[in-house]
C-alpha positions as CSV (number, residue, x, y, z in Angstrom):
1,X,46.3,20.0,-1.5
2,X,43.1,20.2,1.3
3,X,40.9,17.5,1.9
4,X,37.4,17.8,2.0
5,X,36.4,15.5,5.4
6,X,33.1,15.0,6.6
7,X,34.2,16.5,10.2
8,X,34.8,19.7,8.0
9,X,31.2,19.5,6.2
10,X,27.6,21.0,7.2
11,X,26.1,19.1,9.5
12,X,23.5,16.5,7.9
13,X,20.2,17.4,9.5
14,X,19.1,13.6,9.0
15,X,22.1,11.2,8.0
16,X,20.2,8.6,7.4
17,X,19.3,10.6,4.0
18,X,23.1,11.6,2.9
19,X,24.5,14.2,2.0
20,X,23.4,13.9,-1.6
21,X,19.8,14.4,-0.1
22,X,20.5,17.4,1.9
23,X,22.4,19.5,-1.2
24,X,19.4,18.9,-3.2
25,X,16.9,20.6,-0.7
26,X,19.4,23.2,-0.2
27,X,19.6,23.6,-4.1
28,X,15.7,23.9,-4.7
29,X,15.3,26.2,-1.6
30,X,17.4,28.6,-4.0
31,X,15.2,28.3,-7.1
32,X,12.9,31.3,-7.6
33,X,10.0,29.1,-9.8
34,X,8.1,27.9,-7.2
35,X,5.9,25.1,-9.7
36,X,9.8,24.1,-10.5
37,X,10.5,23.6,-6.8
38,X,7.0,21.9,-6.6
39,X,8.1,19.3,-9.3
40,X,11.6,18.7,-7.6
41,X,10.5,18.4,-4.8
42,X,8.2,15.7,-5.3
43,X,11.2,14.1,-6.9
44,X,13.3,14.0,-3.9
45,X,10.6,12.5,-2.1
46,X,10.5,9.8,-4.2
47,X,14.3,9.3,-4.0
48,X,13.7,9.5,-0.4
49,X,10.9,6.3,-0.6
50,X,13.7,4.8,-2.4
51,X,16.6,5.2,-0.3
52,X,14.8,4.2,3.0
53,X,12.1,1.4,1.7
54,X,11.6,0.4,5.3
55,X,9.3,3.7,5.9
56,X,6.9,1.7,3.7
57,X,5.6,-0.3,6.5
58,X,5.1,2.9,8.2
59,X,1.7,4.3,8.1
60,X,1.0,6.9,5.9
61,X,4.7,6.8,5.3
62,X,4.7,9.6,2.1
63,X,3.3,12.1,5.3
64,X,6.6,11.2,6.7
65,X,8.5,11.6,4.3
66,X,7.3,15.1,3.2
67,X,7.5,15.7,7.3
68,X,11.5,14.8,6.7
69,X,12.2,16.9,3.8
70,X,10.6,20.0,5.3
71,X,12.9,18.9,8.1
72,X,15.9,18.7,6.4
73,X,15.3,22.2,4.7
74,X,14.6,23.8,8.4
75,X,11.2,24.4,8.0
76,X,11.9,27.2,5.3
77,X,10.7,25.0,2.0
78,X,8.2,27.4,0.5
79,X,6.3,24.5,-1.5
80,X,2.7,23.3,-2.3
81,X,2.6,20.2,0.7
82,X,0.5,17.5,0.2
83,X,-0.1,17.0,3.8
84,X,-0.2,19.7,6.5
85,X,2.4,22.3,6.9
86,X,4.7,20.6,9.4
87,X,5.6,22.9,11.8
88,X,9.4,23.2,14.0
89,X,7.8,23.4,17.5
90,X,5.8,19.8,16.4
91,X,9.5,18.4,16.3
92,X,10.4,20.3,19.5
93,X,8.5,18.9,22.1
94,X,9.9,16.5,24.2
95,X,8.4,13.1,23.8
96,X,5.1,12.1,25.9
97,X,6.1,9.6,29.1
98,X,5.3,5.9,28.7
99,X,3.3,4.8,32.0
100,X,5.0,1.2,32.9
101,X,1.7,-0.8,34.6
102,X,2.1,-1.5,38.1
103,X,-0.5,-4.3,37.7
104,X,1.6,-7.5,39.5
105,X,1.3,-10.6,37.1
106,X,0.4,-13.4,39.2
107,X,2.3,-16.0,37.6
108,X,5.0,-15.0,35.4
109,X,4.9,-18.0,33.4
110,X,1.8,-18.0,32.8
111,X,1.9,-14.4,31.6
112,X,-0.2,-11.1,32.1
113,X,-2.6,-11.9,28.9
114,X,-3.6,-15.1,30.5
115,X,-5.4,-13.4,33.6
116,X,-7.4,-10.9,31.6
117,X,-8.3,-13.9,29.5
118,X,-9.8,-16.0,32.8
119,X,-11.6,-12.2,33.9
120,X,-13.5,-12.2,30.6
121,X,-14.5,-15.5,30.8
122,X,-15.4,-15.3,33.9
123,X,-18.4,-12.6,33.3
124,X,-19.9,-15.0,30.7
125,X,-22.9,-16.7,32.0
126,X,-22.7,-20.2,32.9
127,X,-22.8,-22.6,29.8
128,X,-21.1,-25.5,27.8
129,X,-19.3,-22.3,25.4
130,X,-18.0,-21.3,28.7
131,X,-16.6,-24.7,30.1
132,X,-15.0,-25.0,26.6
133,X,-13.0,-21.7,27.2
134,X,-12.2,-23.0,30.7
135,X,-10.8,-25.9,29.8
136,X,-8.8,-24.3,26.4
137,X,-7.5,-21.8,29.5
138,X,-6.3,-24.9,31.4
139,X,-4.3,-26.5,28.8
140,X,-2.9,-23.2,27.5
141,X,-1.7,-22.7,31.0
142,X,-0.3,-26.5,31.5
143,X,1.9,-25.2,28.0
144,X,3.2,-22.2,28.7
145,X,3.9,-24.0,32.4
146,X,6.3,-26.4,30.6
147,X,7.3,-23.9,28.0
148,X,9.2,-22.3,31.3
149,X,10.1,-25.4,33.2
150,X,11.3,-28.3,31.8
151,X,9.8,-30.6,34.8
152,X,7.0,-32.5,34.2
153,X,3.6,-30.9,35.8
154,X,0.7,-32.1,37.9
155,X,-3.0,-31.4,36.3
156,X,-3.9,-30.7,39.9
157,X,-0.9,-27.7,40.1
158,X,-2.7,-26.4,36.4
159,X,-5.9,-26.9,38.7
160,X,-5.1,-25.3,41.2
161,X,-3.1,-22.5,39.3
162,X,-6.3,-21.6,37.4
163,X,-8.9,-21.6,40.5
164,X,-6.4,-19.0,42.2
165,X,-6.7,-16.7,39.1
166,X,-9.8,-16.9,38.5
167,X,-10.7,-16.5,42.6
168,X,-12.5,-19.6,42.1
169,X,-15.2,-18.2,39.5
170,X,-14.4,-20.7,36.6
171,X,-15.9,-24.4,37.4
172,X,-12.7,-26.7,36.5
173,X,-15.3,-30.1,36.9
174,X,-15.2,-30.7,33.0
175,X,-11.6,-29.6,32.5
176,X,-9.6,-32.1,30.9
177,X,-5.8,-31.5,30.4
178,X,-3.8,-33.0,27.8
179,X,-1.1,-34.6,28.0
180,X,2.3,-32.8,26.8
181,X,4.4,-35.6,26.6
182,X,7.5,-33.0,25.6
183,X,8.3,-28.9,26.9
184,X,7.3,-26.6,24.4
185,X,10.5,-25.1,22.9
186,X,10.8,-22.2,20.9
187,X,14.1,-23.5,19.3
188,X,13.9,-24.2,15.6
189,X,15.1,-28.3,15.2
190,X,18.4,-28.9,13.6
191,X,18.1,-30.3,10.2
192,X,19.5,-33.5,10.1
193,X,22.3,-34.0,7.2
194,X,23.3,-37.6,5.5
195,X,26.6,-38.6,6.5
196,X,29.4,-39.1,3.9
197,X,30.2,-41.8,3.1
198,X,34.2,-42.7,3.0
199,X,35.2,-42.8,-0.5
């Protein structure tokens, strides 16, 4: 008596499918009908959505999944797609480099987002709107200063902090920084449960 092992199978083109999957578009790449193929098809795609829901958060995740079955049959499904004929050499090419910035942050605990913040702010004319947005920029940074180190900081560091980043554009006379009596913590609080009493 033989076994019949995965090792010893076809190769799944995309596992994450099963083999179930992969014998059906095998089976209607055989059928001679072609609106019968069209109507399976479309069936197996909606199996497909079904077996792998998370796709659904995709965009325009039913172009994927016909992109995916006309993978899984190796580009020889001769269907009616709803989308654009996918092509192999669109699969083949290797995929495009990601450029890392080489912008240096400033402050790392205050974060790359903070300094384009204080450069846009800092080409809006001179006006209460804009000492508002100084001084929400201040006590943003005083947080995520404390969200990092769990010492207590001076308003003048914050002060000082923000007139360096902001090359001494942003007018820090009407700032007024809060008081953050405790570090910001990112840790969920335990829950606190009644103790037993002895019976």
């Amino acid at each position: 008596m033989s076994f019949d092992y995965n090792t010893s199978r076809k190769k799944l083109v995309l596992p994450e499918y099963g083999r179930n999957i992969q014998k059906m578009v095998d089976y209607i790449k055989t059928i001679e009908d072609r609106d019968e193929r069209n109507r399976l098809a479309q069936a197996i795609v909606a199996i497909m959505g079904n077996l792998n829901p998370h796709l659904r958060d995709i965009n325009d995740f039913k172009h994927k999944l016909w992109d995916h079955i006309a993978i899984i049959a190796h580009f020889e499904l001769d269907i009616d797609f709803p989308y654009e004929i996918p092509q192999a050499e669109m699969f083949q090419k290797p995929p495009r480099t990601v450029e890392y910035g080489t912008h240096r942050i400033a402050y790392r605990h205050y974060g790359k987002s903070i300094e384009m913040i204080i450069d846009a702010v800092c080409e809006i004319p001179e006006s209460p709107e804009k000492d508002r947005m100084t001084n929400a920029i201040a006590n943003h940074m005083k947080k995520s200063y404390l969200s990092w180190n769990r010492d207590t900081v001076g308003d003048d560091l914050i002060l000082k902090d923000l007139g360096r980043l902001s090359k001494g554009r942003l007018n820090t006379e009407h700032v007024r920084l809060l008081e953050v009596r405790e570090p910001v913590s990112n840790k969920k609080p335990r829950s606190r449960r009644p103790m037993r009493k002895n019976k």
